[in-house]
DRENKE-128631 format. One record per residue: x, y, z of N, C-alpha, C in turn. Coordinates in steps of 0.2 Angstrom, whole numbers, plus 2048, in hexadecimal, padded with zeros to 3 digits. Example, Ala and Ser with C-alpha at 12.3 -4.5 7.8 and 13.67 -1.06 7.14 Angstrom:
# residues 2
8427E482783E7EA8278427F0827 8407F58238447FB824840800827 
# end
This chain:
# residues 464
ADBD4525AADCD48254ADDD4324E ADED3E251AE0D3824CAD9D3424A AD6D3424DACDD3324CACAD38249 ACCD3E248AC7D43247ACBD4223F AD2D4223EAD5D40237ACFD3A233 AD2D34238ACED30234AC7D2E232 AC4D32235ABDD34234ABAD3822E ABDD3C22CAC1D40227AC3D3E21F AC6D36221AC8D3521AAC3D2F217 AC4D2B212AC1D25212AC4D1D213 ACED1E213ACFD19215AD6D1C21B AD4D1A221AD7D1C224AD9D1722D ADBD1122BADBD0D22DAE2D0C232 AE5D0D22FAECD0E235AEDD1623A AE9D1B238AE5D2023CAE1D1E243 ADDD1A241ADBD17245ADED1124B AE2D0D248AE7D0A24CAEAD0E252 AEED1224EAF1D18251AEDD1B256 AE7D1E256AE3D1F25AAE3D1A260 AE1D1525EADFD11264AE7D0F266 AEDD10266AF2D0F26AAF4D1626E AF0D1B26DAF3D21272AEBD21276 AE5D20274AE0D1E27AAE2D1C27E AE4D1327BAE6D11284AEDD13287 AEFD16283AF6D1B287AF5D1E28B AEFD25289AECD2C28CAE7D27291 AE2D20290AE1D1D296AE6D1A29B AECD1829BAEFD142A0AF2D1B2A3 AF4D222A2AF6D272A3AF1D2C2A8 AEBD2A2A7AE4D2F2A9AE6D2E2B0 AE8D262B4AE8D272BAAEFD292BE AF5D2B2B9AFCD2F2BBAF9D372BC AF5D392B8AF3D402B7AF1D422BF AEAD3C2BFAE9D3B2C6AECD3E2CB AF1D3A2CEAF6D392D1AF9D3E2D2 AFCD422CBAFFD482CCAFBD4E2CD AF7D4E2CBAF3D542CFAF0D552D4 AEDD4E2D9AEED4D2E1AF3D4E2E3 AF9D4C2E1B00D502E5AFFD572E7 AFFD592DFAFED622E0AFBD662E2 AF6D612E3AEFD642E6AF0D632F0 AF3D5E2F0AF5D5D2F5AFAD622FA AFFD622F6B07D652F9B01D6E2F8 AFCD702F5AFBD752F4AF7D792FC AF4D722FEAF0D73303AF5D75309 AFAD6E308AFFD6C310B04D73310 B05D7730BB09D7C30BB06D8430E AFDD8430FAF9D89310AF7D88317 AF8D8331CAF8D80323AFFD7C326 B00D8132AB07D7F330B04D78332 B02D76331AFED6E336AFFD6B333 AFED6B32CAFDD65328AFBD5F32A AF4D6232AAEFD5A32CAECD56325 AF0D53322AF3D4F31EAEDD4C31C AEAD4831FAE1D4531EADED4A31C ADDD4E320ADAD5531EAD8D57315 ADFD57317AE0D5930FAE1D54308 AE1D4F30AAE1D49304ADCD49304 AD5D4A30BACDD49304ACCD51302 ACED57305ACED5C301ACED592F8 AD6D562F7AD8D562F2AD4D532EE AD1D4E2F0ACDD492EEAC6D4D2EA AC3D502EEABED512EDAC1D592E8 AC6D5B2E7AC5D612E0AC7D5C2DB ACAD562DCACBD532D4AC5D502D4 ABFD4F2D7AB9D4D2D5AB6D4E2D1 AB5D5A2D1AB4D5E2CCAB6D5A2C6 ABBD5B2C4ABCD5A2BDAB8D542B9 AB9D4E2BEAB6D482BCAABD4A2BA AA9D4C2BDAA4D512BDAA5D542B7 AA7D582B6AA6D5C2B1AA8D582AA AADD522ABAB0D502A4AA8D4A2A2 AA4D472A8A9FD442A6A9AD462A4 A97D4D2A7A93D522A3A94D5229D A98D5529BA9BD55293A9AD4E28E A9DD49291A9DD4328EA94D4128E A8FD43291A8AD40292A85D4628D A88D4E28DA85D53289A88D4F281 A8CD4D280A8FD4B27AA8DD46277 A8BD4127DA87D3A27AA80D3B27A A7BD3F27DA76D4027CA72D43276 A75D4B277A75D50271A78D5026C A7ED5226EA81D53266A81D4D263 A81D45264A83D4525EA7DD4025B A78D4425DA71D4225BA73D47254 A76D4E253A76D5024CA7DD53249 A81D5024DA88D5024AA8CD49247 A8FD48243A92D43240A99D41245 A9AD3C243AA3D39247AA9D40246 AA9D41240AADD4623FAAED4C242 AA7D4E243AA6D56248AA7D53250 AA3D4D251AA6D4925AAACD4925B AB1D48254AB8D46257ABBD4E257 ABAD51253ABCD58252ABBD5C25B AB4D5B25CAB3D5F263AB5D5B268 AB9D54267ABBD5226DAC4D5226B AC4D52267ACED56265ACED5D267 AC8D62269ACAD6926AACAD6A272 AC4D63273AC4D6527BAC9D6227E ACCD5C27CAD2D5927EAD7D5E27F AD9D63278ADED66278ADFD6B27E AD9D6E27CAD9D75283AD9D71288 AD7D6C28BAD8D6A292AE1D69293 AE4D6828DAEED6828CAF0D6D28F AEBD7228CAEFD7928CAEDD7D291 AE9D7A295AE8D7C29CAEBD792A0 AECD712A1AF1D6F2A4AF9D732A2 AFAD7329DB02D7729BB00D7C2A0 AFBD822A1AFDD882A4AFED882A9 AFCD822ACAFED822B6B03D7E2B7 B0AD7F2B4B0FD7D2B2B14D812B9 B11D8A2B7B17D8B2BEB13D8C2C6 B0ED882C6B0CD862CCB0DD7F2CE B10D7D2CAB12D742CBB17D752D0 B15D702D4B1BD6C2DBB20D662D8 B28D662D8B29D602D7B29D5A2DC B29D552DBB2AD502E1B2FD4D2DF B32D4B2E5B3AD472E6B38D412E5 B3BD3C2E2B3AD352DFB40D322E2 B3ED2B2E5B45D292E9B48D272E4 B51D262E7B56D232E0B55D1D2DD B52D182E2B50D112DFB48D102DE B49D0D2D7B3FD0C2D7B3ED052DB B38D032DAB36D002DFB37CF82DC B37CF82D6B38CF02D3B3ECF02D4 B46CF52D2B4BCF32D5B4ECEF2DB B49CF22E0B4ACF22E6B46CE92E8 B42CE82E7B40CE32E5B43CDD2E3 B46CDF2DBB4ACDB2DAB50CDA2DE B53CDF2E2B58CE02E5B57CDB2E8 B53CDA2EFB51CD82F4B4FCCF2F3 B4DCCE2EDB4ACC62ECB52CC42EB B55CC72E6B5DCC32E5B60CC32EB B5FCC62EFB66CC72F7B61CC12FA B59CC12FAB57CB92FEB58CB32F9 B57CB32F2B59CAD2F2B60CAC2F2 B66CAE2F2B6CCAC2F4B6CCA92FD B68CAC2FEB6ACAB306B62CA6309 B61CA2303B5BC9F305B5AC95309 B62C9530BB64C8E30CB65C93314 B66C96316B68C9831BB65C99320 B66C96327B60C9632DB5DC9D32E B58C9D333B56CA4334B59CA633A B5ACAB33EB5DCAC342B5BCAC34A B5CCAC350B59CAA357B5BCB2359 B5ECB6358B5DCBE35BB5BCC2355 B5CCC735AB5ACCE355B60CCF351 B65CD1354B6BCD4355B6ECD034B B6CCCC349B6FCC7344B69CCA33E B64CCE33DB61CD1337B66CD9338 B64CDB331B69CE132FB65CE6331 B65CEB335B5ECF0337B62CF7336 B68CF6338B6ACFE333B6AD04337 B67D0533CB64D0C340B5DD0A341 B5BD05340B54D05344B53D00347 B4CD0234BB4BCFF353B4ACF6350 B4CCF3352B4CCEB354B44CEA355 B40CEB350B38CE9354B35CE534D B2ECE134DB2CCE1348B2CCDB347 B2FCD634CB31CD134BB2CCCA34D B2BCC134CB28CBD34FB2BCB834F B2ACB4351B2ECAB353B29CA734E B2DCA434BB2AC9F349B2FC98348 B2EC94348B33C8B348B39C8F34C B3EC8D34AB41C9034EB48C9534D B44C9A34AB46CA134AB41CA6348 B46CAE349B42CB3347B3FCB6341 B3CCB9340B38CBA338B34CC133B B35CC7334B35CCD332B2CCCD331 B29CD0335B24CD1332B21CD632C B1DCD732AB17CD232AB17CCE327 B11CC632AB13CC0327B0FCBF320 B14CBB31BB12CBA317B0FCB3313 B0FCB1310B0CCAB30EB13CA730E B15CA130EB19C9D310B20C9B309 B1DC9E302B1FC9E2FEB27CA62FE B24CA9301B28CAF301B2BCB0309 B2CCAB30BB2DCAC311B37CAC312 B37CAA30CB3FCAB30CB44CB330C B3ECB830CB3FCBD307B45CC0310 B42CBD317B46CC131CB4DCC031A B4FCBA317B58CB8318B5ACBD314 B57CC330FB5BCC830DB5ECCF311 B5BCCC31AB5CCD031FB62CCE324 B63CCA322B68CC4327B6FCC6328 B71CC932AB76CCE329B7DCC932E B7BCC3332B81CC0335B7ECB6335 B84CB4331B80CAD330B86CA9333 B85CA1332B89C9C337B92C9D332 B91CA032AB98CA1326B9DCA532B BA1CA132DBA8CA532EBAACAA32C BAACAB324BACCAF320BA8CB431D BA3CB7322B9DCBA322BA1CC2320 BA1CC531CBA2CCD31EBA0CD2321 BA2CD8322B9ECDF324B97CDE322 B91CE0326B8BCE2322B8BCE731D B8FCEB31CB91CEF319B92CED312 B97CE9315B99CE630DB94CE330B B90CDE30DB8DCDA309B86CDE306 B83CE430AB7FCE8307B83CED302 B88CEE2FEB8CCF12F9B8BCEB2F6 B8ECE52F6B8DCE02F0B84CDE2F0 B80CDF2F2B79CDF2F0B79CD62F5 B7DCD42F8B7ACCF2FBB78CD1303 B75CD6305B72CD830AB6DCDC30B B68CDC30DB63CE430CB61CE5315 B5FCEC313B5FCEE31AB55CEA31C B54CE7325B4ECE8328B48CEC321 B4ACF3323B45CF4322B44CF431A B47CF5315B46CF2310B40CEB30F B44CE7313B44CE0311B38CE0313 B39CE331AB31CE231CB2CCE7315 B30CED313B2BCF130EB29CEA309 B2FCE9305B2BCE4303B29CDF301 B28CDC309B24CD7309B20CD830A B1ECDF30AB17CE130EB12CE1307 B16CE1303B12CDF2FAB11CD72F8 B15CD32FAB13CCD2F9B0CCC92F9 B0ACCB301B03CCA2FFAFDCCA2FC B01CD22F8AFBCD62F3AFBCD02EE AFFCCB2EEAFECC72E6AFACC12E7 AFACBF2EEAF6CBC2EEAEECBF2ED AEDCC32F1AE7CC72F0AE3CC72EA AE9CC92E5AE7CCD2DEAE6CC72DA AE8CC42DCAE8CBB2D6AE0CBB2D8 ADCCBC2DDAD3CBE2DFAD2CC22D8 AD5CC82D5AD0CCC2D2AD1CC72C9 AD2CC22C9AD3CC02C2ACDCBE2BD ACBCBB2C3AC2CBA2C0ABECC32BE AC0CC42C3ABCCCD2C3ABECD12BD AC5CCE2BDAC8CD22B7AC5CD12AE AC4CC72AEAC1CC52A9AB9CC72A9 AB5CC92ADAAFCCB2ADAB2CD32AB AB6CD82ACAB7CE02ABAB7CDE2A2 ABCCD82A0ABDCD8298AB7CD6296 AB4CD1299AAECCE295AA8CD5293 AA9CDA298AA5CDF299AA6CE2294 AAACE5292AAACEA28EAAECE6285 AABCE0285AABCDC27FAA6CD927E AA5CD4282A9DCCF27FA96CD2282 A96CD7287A92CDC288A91CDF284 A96CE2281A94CE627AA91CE4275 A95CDE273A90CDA26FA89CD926D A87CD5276A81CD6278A7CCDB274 A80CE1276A7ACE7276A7BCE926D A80CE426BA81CE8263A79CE525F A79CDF265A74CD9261A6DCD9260 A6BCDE266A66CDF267A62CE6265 A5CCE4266A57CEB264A58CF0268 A5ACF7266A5BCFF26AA55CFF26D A53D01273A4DD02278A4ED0927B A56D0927CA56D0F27FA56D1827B A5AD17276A59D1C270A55D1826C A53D1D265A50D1A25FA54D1B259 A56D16257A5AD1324EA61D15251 A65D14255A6CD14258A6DD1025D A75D0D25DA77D0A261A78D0C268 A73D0726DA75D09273A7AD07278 A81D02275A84D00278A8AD0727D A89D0D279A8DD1227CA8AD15281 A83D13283A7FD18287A82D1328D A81D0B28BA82D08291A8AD06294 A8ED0928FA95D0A293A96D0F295 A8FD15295A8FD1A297A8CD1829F A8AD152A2A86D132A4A8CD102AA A91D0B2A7A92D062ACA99D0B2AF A9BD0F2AAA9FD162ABA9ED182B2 A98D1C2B1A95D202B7A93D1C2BA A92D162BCA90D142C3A99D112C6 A9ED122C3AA3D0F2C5AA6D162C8 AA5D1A2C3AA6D202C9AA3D222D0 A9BD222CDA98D232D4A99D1F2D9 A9AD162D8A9BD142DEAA2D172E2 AA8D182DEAAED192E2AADD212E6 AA6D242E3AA6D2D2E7AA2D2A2EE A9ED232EBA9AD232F1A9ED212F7 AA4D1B2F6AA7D162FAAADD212FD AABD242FBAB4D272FDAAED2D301 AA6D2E2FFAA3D31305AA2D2F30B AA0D2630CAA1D22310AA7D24317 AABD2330FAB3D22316AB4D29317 AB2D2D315AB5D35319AAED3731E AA8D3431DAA3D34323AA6D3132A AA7D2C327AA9D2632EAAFD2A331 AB5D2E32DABBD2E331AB7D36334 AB3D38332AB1D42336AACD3D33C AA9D3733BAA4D36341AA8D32344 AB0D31344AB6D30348AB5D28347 AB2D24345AB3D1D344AB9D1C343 ABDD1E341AC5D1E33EAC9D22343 AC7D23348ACCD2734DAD1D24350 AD7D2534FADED21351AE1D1F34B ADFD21343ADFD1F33EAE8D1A33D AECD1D342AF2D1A340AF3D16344 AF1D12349AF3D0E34FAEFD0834A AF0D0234CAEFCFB34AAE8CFA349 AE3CFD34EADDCFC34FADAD01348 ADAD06348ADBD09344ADAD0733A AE1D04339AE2D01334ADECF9333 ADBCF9338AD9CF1338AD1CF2335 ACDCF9337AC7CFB335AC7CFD330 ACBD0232DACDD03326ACDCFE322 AD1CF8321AD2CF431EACCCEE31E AC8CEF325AC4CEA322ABFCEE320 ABDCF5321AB9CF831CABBCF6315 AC2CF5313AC3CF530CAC4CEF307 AC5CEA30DAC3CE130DABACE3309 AB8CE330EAAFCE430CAADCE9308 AAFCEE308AAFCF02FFAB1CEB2F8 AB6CEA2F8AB7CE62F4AB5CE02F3 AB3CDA2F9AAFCD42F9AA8CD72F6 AA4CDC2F9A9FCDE2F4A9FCE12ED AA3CE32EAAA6CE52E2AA6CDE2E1 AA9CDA2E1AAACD12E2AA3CCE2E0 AA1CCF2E5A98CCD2E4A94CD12DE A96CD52DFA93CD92D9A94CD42D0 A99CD42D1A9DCD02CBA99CCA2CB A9ACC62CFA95CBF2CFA8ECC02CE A8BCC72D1A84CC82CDA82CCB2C6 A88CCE2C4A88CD22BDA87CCB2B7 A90CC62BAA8FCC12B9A86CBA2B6 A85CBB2BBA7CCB82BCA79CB92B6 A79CC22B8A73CC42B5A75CC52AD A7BCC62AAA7CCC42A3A7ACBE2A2 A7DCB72A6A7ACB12A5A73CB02A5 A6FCB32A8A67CB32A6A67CB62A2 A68CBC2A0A66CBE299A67CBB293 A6CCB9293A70CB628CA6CCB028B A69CAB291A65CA6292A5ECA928F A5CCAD290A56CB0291A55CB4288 A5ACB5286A5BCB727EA59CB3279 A5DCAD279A5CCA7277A55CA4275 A4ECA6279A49CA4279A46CA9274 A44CA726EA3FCAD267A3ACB126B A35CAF271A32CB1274A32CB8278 A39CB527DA3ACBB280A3FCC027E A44CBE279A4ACC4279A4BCC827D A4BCCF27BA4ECD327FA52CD927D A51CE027DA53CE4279A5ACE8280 A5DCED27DA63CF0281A61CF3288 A5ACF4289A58CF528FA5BCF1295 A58CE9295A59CE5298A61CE229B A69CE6297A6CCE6297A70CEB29C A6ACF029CA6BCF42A2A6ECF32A9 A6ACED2ABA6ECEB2B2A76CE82B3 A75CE42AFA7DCE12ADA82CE42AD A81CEC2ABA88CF02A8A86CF62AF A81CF52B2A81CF92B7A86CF52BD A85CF12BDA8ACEC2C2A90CEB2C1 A90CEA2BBA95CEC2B8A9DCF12BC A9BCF72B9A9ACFD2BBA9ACFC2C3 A97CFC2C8A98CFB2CFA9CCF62CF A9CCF02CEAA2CEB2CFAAACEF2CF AABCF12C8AB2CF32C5AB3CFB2CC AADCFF2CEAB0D052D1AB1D032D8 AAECFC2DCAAFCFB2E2AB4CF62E3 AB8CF52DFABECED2E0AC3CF02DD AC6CF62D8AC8CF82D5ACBCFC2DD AC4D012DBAC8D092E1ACBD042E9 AC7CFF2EBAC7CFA2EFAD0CF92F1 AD1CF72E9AD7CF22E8ADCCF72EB ADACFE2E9AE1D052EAAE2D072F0 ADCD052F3ADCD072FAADFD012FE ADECFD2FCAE2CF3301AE9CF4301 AEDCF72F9AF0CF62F9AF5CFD2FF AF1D022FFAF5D08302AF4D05308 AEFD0130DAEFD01313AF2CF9314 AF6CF6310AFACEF313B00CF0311 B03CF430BB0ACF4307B0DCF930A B12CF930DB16D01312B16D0530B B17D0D30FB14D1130CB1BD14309 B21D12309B26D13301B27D0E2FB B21D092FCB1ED052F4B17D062F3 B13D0D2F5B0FD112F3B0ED132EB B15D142E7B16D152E3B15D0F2DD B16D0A2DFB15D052DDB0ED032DA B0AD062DDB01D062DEAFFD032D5 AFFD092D4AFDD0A2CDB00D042C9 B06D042C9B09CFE2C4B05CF82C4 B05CF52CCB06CEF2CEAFECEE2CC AF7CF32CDAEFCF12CEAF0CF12C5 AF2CF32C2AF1CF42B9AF5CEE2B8 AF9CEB2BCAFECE42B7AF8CE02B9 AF6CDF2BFAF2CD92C2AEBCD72BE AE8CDE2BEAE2CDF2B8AE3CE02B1 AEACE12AEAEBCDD2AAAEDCD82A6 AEECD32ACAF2CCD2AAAE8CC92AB AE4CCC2AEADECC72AFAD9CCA2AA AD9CD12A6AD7CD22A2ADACCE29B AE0CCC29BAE1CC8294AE1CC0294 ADDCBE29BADCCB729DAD6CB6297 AD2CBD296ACCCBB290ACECB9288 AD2CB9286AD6CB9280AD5CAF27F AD7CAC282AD4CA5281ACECA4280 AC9CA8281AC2CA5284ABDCA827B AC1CAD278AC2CB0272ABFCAB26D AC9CA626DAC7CA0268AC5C9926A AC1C9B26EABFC94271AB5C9426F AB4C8D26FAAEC8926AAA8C9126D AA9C94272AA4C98276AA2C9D273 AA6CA126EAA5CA926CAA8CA6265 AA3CA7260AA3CA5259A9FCAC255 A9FCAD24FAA0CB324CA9BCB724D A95CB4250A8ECBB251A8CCB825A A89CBE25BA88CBC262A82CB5263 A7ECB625FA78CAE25CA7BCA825D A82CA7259A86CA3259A8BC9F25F A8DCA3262A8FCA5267A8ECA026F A90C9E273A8DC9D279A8FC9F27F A8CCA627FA8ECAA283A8CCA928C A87CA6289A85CA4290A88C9F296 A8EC9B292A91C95295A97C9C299 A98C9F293A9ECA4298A9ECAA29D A98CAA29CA95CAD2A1A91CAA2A8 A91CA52A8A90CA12AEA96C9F2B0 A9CC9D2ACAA2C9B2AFAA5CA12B4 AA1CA72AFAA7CAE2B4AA3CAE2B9 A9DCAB2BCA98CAD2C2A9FCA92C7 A9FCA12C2AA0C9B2C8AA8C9F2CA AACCA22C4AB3CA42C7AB2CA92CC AAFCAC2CBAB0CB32CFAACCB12D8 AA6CAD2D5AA7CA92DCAABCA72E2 AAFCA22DCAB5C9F2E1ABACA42E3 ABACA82DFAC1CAD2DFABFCB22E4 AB8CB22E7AB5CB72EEAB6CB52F3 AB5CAE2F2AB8CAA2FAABFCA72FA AC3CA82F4ACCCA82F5ACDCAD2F7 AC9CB42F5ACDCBD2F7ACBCBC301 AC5CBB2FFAC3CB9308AC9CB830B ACCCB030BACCCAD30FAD5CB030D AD8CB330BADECB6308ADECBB30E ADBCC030FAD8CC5311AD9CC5315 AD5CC0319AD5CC1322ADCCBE323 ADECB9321AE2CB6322AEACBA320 AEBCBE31EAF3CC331AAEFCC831A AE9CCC31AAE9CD3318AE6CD8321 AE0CD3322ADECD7328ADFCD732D AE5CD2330AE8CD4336AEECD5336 AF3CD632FAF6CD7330AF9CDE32E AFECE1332AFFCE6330B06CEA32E B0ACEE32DB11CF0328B12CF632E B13CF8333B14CFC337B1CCFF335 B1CD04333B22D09330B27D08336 B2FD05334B33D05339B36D0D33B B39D0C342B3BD13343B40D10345 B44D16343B4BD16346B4ED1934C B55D1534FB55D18354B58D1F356 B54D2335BB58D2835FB5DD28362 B61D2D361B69D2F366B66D2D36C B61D2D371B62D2C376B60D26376 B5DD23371B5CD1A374B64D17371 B65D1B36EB70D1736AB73D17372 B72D1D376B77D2037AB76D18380 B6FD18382B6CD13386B6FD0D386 B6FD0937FB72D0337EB77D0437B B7CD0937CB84D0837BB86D05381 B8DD01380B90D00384B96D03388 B95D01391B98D06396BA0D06394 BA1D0B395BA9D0C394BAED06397 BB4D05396BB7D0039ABB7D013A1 BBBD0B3A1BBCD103A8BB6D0D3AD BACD0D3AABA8D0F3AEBA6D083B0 BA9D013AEBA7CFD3AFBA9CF83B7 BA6CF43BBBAACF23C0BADCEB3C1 
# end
């Protein structure tokens, strides 16, 4: 509405500010929308099957929030082709403020068919932060030689490996975070040690199972420090790619700018790869490739299917990479030029690169990170790729990008993103095999009345 205002008037310049502050609102929101309607969609299937075959129903759900997707890109592609071949900005913003609305007011009416979901008491950076303070206070302190000395609380004593010489909580992590077990350490050499009890009420204890959830995320940071280059290639994408095509002569239409067709372009192919990657994986698991899905073996195919998606999204970048660096080479010369056409490939890889290392990244993170910092998904893949999205900001006012694209040396930054994104496919490599693919967060369990009863101690009476 604020665009279609501004469109409207002749000065209307804080309208439009305004505008772009509730876009990337309404964009960083599209993937909670997401989320909640696969829930709904989900709990709706599990409520109409005593079985609740769970898989079942997650690609169910999968595949009805496609539809929408589907239909909302027909739209955007009738809109960019036809209409506004004879419509003004004014009537586009008007017909996309009415179609926005009514999509509101249909969302509001499946309001008493909504499910609520129970949300645990502590969120998960809490917990987090909980957990890092109780290890560094306790980070002078040895690691333990039994079990019986970590705080487990009601679960089984498992999960465990030797290293120098003591115990440590799997899964292992990079060496840096490896203090995080002592927030487990529930009996140390102090005299004056108190109740586990007490010291988990003052926050200087956390239970086992806490302590493994989340270390089970630490290694995602090493991982993610990988998509930094990717991420400056997504910024360069949709800024000096723009440029690019601002510069050049229209090929694809005639007397209008084509730079929207090819962000229409790098759009749809970022979709289509991740329909393509999610028919893949629901083929493999119906042709039983994935059969045991929750045994060790299981999760070890899964992950390296999702390893190798994403090293290929990876490659993609380094060729998208390439191929802007020939162009921009290849522009340079009066001879050859080059009109929006030829910028076709580049935003097409684009485009696959961002839908196969992105959907990639959501899936590595569900099958390494235990499944009650699930919720953390969304936060954690948007801070990562946005901290390497604003890595492009330097590159800005530096001698390379000066005030028209002519002037410019766009080429030099574009080869740099090939060499980064290179090195940065053999750091995610060797990261990967090493903390993501053989290791695994196996959900602890607690113990039963008849394993407590087992390992109680015999009465005085029964003893001889």
């Amino acid at each position: 509405m604020l665009l279609w205002v501004s469109s409207s008037l002749t000065s209307a310049d804080r309208a439009i500010y305004a505008a772009i502050v509730f876009l990337a609102i309404g964009n960083n929101g599209q993937k909670l929308a997401e989320n909640f309607l696969h829930y709904q969609l989900q709990q709706k299937m599990n409520s109409k099957e005593q079985d609740h075959h769970t898989g079942t129903n997650t690609i169910g759900a999968n595949i009805w929030l496609t539809a929408p997707s589907i239909v909302g890109y027909a739209i955007t592609i009738y809109n960019a082709l036809v209409i506004q071949y004879e419509e003004t900005y004014e009537e586009n913003f008007r017909f996309a403020a009415l179609l926005m609305g009514g999509a509101f007011l249909v969302f509001l009416f499946g309001y008493v068919w909504y499910r609520r979901e129970e949300l645990p008491e502590e969120s998960n950076l809490r917990k987090i932060q909980r957990i890092c303070k109780a290890g560094l206070r306790k980070r002078k302190s040895k690691y333990p030689t039994t079990r019986d000395c970590y705080y487990w609380k009601g679960y089984k004593q498992e999960h465990l490996y030797e290293q120098g010489e003591g115990l440590r909580l799997l899964p292992r992590v990079p060496r840096h975070f490896r203090w995080l077990d002592k927030a487990a350490i529930s009996k140390t050499e102090d005299p004056e040690d108190v109740s586990a009890e007490t010291q988990e009420e003052k926050g200087n204890l956390c239970t086992v199972k806490e302590v493994r959830e989340v270390k089970s995320l630490f290694p995602m940071i090493y991982l993610c420090v990988a998509f930094f280059a990717h991420s400056l290639l997504m910024a360069s994408g949709y800024t000096f790619f723009i440029a690019q095509a601002g510069d050049l002569r229209n090929d694809i239409t005639t007397n209008r700018q084509d730079f929207w067709i090819l962000i229409l372009m790098a759009n749809g192919m970022n979709k289509m790869s991740r329909f393509i990657c999610f028919i893949i994986r629901s083929t493999l698991g119906w042709l039983g490739v994935f059969k045991g899905m929750e045994n060790d073996a299981g999760k070890f195919k899964r992950k390296a299917g999702t390893i190798i998606r994403i090293g290929f999204g990876m490659l993609c970048a380094v060729i998208c990479s390439v191929v802007a660096w020939y162009f921009e080479n290849r522009r340079g010369h009066p001879k050859q030029g080059g009109t929006t056409v030829t910028l076709i490939p580049q935003f097409l890889l684009l485009g696959m690169s961002e839908g196969l290392v992105h959907g990639g990244l959501e899936n590595l993170f569900n099958g390494h990170v235990a499944k009650s910092m699930w919720r953390f998904q969304d936060s954690f893949i948007g801070l990562v790729l946005g901290v390497g999205e604003l890595l492009i900001i330097p590159f800005i006012f530096s001698s390379w990008v000066q005030s028209t694209v002519d002037k410019s040396r766009l080429e030099n930054l574009f080869l740099m993103l090939a060499i980064l994104n290179g090195v940065f496919l053999l750091g995610f490599g060797y990261y990967s095999v090493r903390y993501a693919y053989r290791e695994v967060c196996p959900e602890d369990e607690k113990v039963t009345l008849e394993e407590t009863l087992e390992t109680a101690p015999e009465p005085d009476s029964q003893r001889v």
